[in-house]
C-alpha positions as CSV (number, residue, x, y, z in Angstrom):
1,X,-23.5,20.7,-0.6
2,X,-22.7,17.9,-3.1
3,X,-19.3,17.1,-4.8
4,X,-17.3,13.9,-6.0
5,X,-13.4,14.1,-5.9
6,X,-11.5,12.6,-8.7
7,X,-9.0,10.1,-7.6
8,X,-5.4,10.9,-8.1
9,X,-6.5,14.5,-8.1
10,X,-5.4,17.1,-5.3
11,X,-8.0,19.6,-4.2
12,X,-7.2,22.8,-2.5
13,X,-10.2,23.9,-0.2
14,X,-10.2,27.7,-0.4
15,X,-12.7,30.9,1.0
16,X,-12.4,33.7,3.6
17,X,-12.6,33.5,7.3
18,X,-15.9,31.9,8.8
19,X,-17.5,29.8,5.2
20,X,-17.0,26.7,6.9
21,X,-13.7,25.2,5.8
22,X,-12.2,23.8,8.9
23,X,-15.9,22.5,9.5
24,X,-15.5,20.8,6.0
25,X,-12.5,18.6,7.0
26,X,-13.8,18.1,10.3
27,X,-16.9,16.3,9.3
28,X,-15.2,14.6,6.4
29,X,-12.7,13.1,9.4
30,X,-15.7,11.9,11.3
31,X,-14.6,14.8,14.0
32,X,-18.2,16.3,14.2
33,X,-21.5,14.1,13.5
34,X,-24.2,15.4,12.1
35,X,-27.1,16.2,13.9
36,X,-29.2,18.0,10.8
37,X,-29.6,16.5,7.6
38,X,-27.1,13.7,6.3
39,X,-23.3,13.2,5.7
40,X,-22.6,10.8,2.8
41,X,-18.4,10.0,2.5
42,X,-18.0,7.0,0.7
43,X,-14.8,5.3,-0.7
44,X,-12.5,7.7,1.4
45,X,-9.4,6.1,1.3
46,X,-7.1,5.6,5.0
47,X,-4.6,8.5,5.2
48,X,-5.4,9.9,1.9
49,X,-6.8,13.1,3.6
50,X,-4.7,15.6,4.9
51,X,-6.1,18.4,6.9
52,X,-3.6,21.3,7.9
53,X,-5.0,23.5,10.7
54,X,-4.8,27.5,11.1
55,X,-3.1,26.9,14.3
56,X,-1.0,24.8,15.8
57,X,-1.6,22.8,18.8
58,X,1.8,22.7,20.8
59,X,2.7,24.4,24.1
60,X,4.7,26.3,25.2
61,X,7.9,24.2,25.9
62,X,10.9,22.3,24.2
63,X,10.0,19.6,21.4
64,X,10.9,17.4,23.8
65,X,7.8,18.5,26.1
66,X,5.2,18.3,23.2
67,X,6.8,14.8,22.4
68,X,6.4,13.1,26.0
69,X,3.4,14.9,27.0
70,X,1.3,14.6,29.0
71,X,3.7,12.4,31.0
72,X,6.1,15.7,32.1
């Protein structure tokens, strides 16, 4: 997989359930290494990628709980 982002340019990452988007992002982030083959990012900007997940990560609880935990 190969491609070069224009700057100034906003890309939607699109494709049904299970073709690897969230994976995508992931890698870009640095979340997940790569263990096969190689993983090239270069010139990526500090917070210039935003990555919106399927699901959320809060609790169950008040925004107060998600704000001071784990210290509840």
């Amino acid at each position: 997989l190969s491609f070069i982002f224009e700057q100034k340019r906003n890309v939607l990452v699109t494709g049904r359930s299970g073709c690897g988007k969230t994976s995508l992002f992931r890698c870009l982030n640095g979340l997940w290494n790569s263990y096969n083959g190689e993983l090239i990012v270069s010139k990526l900007p500090e917070n210039r990628l935003f990555f919106l997940p399927q699901s959320s990560y809060f609790t169950s609880g008040s925004l107060l709980e998600q704000i001071i935990y784990p210290t509840i």
